[in-house]
SEZA-202811 format. One line per 8 residues: their letters; for each residue x, y, z of C-alpha. Coordinates in pm, 1 decimal, decimal comma. Example, Ala and Ser with C-alpha at 12.3 -4.5 7.8 and 13.67 -1.06 7.14 Angstrom:
// residues 2
as> 1230,0:-450,0:780,0  1367,0:-106,0:714,0
***
This chain:
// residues 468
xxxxxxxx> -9069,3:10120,1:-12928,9  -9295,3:9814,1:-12950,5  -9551,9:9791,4:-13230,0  -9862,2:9506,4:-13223,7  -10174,3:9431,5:-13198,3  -10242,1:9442,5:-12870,8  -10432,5:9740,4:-12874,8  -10155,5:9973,4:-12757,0
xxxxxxxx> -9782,0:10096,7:-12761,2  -9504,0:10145,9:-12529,0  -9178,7:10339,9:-12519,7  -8918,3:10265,5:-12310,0  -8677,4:10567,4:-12190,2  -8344,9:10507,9:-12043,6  -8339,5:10540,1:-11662,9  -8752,6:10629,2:-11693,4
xxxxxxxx> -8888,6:10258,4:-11708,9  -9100,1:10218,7:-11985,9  -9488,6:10406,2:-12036,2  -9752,2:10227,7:-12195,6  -10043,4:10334,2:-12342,9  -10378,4:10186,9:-12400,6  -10534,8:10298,6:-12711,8  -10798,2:10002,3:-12798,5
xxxxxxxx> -11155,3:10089,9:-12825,2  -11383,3:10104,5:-12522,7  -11621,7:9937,0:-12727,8  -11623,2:9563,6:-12573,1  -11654,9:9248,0:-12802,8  -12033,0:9222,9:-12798,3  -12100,7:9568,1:-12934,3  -11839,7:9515,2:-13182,1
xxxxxxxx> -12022,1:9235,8:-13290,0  -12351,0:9441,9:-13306,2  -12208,4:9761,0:-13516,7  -12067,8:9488,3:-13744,2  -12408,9:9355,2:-13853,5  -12568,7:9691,1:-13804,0  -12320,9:9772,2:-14135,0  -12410,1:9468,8:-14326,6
xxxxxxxx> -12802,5:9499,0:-14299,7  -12716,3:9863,1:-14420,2  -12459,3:9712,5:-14737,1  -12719,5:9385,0:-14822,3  -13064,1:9506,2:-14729,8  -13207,9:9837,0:-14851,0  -13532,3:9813,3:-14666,8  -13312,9:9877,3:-14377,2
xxxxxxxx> -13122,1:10180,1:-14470,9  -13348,7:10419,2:-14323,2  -13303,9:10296,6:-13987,7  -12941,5:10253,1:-14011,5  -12909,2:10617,4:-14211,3  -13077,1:10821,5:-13892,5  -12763,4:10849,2:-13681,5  -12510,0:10888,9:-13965,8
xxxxxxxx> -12697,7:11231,4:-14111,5  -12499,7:11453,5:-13911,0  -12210,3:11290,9:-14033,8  -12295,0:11300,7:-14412,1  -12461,1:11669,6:-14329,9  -12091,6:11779,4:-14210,5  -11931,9:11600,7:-14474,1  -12150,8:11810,6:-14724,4
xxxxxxxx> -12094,3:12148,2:-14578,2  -11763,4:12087,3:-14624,8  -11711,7:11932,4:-14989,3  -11969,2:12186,5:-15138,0  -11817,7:12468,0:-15372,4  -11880,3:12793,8:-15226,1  -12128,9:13020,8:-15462,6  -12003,3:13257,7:-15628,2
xxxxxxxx> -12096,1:13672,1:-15520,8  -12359,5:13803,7:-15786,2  -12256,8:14061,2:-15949,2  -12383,9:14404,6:-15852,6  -12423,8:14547,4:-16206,3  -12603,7:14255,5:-16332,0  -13009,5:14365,0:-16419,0  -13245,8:14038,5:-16388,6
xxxxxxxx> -13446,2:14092,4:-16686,9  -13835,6:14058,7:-16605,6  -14061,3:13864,4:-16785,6  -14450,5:13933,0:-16763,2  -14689,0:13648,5:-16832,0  -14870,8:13855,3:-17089,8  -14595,2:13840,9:-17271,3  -14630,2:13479,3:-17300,2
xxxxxxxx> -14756,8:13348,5:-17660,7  -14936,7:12998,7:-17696,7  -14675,5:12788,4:-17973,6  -14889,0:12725,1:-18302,5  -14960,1:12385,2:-18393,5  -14729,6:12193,7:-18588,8  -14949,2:12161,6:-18970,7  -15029,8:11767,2:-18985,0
xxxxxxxx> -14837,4:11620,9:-19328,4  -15115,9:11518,0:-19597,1  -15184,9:11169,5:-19561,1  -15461,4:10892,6:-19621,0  -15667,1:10656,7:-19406,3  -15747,2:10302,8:-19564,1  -16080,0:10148,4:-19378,7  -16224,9:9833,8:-19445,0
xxxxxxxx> -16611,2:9720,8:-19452,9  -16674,6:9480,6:-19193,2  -16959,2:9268,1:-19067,0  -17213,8:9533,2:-18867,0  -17071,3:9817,6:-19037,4  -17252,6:10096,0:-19199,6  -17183,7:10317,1:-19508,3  -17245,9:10640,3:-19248,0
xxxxxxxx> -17031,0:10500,2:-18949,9  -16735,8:10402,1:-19200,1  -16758,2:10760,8:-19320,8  -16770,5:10923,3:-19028,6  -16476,8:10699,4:-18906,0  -16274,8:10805,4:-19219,8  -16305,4:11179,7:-19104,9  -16649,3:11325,8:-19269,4
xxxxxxxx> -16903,8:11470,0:-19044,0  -17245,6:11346,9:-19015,0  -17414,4:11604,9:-19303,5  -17138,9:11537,0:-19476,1  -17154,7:11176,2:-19492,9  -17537,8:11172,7:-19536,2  -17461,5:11414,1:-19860,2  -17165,7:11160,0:-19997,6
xxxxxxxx> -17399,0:10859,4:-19966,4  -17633,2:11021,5:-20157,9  -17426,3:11095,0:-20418,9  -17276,0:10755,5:-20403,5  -17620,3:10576,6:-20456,9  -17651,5:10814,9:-20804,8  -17360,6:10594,6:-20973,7  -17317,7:10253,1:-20753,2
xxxxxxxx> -17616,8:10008,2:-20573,8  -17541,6:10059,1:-20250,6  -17640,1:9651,7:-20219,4  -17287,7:9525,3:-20397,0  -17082,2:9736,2:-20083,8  -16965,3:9356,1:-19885,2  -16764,0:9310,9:-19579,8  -16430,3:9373,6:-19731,3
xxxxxxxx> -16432,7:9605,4:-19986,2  -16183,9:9897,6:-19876,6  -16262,0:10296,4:-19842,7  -15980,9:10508,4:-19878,9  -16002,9:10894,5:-19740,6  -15697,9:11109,0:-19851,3  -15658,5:11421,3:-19581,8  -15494,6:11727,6:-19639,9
xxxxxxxx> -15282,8:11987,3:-19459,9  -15559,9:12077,2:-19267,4  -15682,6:11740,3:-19159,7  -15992,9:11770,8:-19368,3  -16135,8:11499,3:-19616,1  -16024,2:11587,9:-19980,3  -16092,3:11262,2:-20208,9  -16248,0:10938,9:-20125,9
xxxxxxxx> -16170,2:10592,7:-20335,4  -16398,0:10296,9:-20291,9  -16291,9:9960,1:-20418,7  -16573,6:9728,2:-20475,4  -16480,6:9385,1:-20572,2  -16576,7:9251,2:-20897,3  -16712,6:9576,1:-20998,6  -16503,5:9873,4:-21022,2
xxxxxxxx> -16393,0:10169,4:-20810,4  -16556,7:10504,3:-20732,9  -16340,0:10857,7:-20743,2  -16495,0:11134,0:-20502,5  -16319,2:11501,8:-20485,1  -16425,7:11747,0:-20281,3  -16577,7:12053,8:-20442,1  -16728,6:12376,0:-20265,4
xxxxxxxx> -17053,9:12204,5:-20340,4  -16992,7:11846,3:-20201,2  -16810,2:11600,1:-20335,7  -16772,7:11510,0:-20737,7  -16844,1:11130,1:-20780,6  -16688,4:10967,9:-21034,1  -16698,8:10572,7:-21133,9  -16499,0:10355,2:-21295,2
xxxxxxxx> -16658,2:9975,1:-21373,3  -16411,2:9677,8:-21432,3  -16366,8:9519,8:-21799,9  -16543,1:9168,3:-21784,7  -16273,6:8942,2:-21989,3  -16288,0:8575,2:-21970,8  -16007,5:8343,1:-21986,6  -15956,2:7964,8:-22029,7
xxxxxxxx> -15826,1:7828,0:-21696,6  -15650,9:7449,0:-21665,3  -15804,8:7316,0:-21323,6  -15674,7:6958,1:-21232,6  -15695,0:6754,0:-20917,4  -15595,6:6406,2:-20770,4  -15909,5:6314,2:-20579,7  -15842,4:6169,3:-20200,7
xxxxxxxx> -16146,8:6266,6:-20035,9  -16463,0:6427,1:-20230,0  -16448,0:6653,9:-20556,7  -16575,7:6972,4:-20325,2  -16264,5:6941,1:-20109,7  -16021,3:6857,6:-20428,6  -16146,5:7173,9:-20601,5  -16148,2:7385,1:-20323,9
xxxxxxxx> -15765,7:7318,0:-20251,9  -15686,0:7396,2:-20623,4  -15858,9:7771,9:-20486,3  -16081,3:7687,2:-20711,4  -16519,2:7755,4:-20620,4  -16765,5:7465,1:-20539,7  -16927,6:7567,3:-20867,3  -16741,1:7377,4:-21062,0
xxxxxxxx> -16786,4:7077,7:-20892,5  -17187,1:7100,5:-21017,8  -17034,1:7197,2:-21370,1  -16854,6:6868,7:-21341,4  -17104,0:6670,1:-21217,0  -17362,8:6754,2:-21504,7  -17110,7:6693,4:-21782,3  -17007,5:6332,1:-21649,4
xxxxxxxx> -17322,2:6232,0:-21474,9  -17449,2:5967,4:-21732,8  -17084,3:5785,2:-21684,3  -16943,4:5812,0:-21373,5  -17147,2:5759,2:-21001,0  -17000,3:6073,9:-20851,8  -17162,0:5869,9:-20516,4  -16897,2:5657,9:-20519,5
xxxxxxxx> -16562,0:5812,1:-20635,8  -16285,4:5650,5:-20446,0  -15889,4:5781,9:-20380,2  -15675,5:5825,8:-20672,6  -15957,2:5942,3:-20892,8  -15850,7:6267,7:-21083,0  -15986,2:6522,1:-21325,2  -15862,8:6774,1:-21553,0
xxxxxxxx> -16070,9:7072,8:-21700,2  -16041,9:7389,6:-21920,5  -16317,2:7628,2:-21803,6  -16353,2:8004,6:-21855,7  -16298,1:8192,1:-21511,2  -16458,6:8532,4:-21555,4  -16257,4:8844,0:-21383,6  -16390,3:9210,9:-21344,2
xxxxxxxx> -16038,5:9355,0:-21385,6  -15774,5:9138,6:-21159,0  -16062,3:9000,1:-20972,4  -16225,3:8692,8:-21016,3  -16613,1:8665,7:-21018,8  -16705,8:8342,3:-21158,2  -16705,7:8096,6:-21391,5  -16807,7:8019,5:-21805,5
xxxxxxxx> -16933,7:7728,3:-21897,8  -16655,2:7388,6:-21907,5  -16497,9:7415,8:-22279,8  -16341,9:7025,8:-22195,2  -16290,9:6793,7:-21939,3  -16134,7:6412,6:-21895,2  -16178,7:6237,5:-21548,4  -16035,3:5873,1:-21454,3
xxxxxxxx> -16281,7:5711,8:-21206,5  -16201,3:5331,9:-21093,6  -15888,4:5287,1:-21377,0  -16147,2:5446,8:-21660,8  -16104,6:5725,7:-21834,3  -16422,5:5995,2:-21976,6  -16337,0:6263,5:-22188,1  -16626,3:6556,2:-22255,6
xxxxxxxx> -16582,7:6847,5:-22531,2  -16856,4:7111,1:-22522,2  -17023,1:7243,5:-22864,0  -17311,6:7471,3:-22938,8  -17508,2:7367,7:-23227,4  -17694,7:7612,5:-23490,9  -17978,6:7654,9:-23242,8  -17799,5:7814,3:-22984,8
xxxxxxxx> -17837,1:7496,6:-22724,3  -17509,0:7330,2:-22621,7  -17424,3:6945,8:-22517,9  -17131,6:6793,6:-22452,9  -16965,1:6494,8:-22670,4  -16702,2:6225,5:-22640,1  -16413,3:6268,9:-22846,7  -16581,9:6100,1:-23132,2
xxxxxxxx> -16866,7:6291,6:-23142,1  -17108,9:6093,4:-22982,9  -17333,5:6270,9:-22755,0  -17247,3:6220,5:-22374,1  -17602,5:6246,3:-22252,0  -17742,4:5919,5:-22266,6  -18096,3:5795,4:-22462,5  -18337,4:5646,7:-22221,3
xxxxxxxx> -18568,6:5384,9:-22390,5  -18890,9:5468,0:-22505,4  -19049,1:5230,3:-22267,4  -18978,8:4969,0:-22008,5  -19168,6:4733,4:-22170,0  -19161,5:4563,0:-22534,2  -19532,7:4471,1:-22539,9  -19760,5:4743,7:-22372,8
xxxxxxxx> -20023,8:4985,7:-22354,5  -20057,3:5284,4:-22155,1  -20369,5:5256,3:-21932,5  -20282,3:5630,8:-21768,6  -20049,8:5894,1:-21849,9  -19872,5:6151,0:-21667,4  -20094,8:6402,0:-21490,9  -20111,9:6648,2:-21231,1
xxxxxxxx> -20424,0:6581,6:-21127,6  -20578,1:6259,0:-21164,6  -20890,7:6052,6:-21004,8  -20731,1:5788,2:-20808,3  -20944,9:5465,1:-20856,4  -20884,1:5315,8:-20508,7  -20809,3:5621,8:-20320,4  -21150,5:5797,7:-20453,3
xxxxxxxx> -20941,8:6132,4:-20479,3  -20742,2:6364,9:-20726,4  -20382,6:6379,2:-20645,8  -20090,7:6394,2:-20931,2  -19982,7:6088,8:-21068,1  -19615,7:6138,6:-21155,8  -19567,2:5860,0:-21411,8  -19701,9:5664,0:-21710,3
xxxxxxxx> -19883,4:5338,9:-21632,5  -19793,0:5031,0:-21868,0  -20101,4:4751,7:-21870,0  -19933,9:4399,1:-21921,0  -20004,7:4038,2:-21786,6  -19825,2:3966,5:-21420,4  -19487,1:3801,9:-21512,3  -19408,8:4068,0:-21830,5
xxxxxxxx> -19022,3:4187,6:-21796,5  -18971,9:4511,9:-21709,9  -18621,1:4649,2:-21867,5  -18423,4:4937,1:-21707,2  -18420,8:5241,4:-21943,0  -18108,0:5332,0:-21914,0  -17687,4:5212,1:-21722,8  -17700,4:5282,7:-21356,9
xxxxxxxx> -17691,7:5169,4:-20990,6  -17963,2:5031,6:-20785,0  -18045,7:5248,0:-20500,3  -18355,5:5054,9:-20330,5  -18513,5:4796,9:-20420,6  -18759,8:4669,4:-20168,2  -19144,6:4706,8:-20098,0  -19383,8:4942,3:-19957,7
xxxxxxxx> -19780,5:5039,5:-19868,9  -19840,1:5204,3:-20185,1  -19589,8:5149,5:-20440,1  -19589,9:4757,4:-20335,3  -19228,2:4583,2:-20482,2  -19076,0:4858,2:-20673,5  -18705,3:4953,9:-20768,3  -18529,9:5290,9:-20737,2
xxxxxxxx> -18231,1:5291,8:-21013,7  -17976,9:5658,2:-21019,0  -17850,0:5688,6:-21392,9  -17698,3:6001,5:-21295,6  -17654,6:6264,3:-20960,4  -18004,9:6389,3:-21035,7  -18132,6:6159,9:-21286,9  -18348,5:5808,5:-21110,9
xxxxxxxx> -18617,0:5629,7:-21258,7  -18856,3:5421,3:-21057,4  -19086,9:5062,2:-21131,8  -19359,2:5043,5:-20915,6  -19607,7:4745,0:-20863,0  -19358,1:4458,0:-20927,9  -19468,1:4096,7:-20882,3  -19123,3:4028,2:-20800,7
xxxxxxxx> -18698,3:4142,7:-20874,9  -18490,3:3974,5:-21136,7  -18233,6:3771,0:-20953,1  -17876,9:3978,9:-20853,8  -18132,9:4317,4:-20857,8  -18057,8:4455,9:-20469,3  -17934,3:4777,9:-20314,7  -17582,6:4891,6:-20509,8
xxxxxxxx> -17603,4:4630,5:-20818,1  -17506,2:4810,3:-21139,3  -17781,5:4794,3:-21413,7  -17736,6:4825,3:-21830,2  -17992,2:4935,5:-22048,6  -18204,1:4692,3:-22127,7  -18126,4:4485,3:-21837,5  -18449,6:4281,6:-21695,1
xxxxxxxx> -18471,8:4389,9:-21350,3  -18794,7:4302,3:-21225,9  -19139,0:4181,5:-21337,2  -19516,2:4312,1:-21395,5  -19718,8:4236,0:-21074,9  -20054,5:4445,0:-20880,8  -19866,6:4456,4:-20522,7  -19953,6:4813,2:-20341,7
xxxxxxxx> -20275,3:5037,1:-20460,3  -20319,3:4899,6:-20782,2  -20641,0:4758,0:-20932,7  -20506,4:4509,4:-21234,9  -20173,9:4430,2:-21305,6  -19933,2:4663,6:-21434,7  -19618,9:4907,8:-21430,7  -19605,7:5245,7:-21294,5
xxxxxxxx> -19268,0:5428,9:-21472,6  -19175,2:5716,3:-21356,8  -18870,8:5970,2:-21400,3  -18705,9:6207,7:-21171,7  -18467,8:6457,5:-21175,6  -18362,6:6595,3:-20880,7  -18707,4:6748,8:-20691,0  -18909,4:6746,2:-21052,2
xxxxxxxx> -19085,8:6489,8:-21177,6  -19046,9:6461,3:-21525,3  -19285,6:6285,9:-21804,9  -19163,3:5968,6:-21920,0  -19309,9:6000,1:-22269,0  -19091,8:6328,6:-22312,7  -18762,9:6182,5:-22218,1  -18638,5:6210,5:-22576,2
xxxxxxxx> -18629,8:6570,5:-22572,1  -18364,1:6537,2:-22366,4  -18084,7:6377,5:-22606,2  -17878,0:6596,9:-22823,7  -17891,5:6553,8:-23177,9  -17565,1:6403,7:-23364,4  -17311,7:6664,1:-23468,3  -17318,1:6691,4:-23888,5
xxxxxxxx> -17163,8:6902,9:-24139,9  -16980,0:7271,6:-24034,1  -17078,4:7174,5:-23658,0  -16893,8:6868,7:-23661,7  -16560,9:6999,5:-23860,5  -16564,6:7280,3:-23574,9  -16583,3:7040,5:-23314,3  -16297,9:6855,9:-23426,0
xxxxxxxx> -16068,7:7180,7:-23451,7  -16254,1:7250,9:-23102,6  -16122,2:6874,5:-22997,8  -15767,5:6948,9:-23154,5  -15723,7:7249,7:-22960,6  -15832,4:7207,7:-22611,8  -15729,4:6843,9:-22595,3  -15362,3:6880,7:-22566,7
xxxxxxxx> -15402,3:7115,6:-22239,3  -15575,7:6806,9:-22066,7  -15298,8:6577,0:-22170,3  -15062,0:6813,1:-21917,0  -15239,8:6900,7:-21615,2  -14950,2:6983,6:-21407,3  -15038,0:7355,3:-21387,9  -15231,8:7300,7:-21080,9
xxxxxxxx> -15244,2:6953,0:-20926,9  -15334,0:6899,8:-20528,6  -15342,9:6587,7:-20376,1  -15542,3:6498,6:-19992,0  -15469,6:6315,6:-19704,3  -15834,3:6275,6:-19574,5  -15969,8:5992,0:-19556,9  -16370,9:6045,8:-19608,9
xxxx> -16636,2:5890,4:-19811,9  -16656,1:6105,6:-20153,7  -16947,8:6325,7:-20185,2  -16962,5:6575,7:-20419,3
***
């Protein structure tokens, strides 16, 4: 017998010949060909299946018939039990655990819609507010204070805690009537605070990195401002303070008054220590006990008279009208010097309508003093030249509205004109007797915490002009 390939056998029997038999498909080469990529769009591509699938069903039908397990016969004796759908019961509802929602105050919100967001209905919520207004102004609830409603079993509202910052927190319980509204206002305490700062691009910006509020940075200014131009601090400037930060419990609300401060501005170094005198009015002094706040002179002049004083109404000789006159006019030949009152900086000095050649000089952030009706400036007096006391800066003249020579002074600080004749007001007394032993333990005790300010110490890469 001859096996192959060849699509068929053959068997050769003695004295017979040999039979052959040809058992290769009918199927010629081309449909071969065909089947064979009918069966690989059918393995590859699934969107096909379904037209490759519709002759083979019979084939997976029979297939089926045949592999599938025979059921079982039911048992004759076996009772179906029956089930009507009365008999049917709706599950209860699982009981919700107690638990509490925590809801901020944000910007638009309203007492009513936070409460009825919390879980209290509308009568409800009108009732609580009204209850609430009894023991809190409504007027201190902010974006951000936090409402927390504690539900029970039942999913109802049973106690409600407000936390209002820098004031306290309010209790609420539920009673058959309403709720019971309880408060409980934060202790006030005051503690000294070390704030210090390298300076790299205004005091605002170096205080506000230390966390510290911009209202220091006017605490600062007032306590320095007749020794350092805080218009023209500069990188690697740096302060160091003791102040008392107020907190209503852990939260803080504010500040006390600057017990000491030292700040180095262009290589020199200011120290200030505050002390209250015996009438109640406090100042602050150097470490020797010589008052910070500076003494203007009495008068710009050394040989004057006052032809007007300060007045806020007053018949204006050229103008033929009352309008204020915000200064004290000196009467003195054209040519007299005219002295600056007090150490500062130039900030105009130039000429105009009314006012003719007159100087602007800023001896502190609020503090400028102006000389009005000059014949002409001292030599070196221009825009940014520093100024002493007693410095001549300029000289009597009658340029602008004026009828005879003389010197219009005047005084300014901030928006307010102030009275030149009443500067001396101004200038604290010297520190004698019990005052000054006190500020010396005062100096004694707060002065070592300035020589460390490492506590809190930032440091800026900006590079802007420094503004306070």
């Amino acid at each position: 017998m001859h096996d192959g390939w060849e699509g068929g056998w053959a068997v050769e029997i003695a004295g017979c010949g040999t039979i052959r038999r040809d058992i290769r498909p009918r199927f010629s080469k081309r449909r071969l060909r065909f089947m064979k990529k009918l069966l690989a769009i059918w393995t590859w591509r699934p969107r096909a299946y379904f037209a490759v699938a519709i002759p083979a069903v019979p084939l997976f039908v029979a297939l089926a018939n045949v592999s599938a397990p025979r059921p079982l016969p039911l048992d004759p004796h076996a009772v179906t039990p029956s089930l009507r759908y009365s008999d049917l019961t709706a599950p209860s509802p699982l009981a919700l655990p107690q638990h509490s929602v925590v809801l901020t105050l944000e910007e638009g919100d309203t007492l009513a819609s936070v409460l009825m967001e919390g879980g209290l209905d509308r009568n409800e919520s009108a009732q609580f507010t009204q209850q609430l207004a009894d023991v809190l102004d409504l007027q201190r609830l902010r974006p951000g204070h936090l409402l927390r409603f504690h539900h029970d079993a039942t999913d109802a509202v049973d106690s409600i805690e407000i936390k209002v910052t820098g004031w306290g927190e309010v209790d609420a319980i539920r009673t058959p009537s309403g709720f019971q509204v309880r408060h409980r206002e934060a202790v006030i305490q005051e503690i000294n605070t070390v704030v210090a700062a390298n300076i790299d691009s205004s005091l605002y910006e170096a205080l506000r990195a230390t966390g510290e509020g911009p209202q220091l940075a006017q605490q600062l200014v007032d306590v320095f401002q007749w020794d350092i131009d805080f218009f023209a601090l500069q990188k690697g400037d740096s302060f160091c303070l003791v102040v008392k930060k107020k907190f209503a419990g852990d939260d803080p609300v504010g500040y006390g008054p600057i017990l000491a401060a030292r700040f180095t501005h262009s290589g020199q170094t200011f120290e200030a220590f505050r002390q209250e005198r015996p009438d109640g009015r406090a100042g602050y002094y150097a470490r020797d006990a010589s008052p910070l706040r500076k003494q203007f002179l009495r008068a710009p002049l050394k040989f004057t008279r006052i032809t007007s004083h300060f007045s806020k109404s007053r018949w204006h000789p050229i103008l033929h009208c009352f309008r204020p006159h915000h200064g004290v006019d000196y009467g003195a030949p054209v040519g007299t010097p005219v002295m600056t009152t007090a150490d500062g900086v130039v900030v105009e000095a130039g000429r105009k309508r009314g006012e003719g050649n007159f100087i602007r000089i800023r001896h502190s952030a609020r503090i400028a003093t102006y000389y009005l009706h000059l014949s002409r400036f001292a030599k070196g007096v221009a825009r940014g030249a520093k100024v002493t006391q007693g410095q001549v800066i300029g000289y009597v003249g009658r340029t602008g509205l004026a009828t005879g020579p003389h010197l219009d002074y005047r005084v300014r600080d901030g928006a307010t004109w102030l009275d030149p004749l009443k500067l001396k007001s101004i200038t604290p007394d010297p520190l004698h007797g019990f005052t000054l032993r006190q500020f010396r333990a005062n100096v004694a005790r707060l002065g070592p915490q300035l020589a460390t300010p490492a506590q809190q110490l930032a440091e800026f890469t900006t590079k802007r002009r420094a503004l306070f």
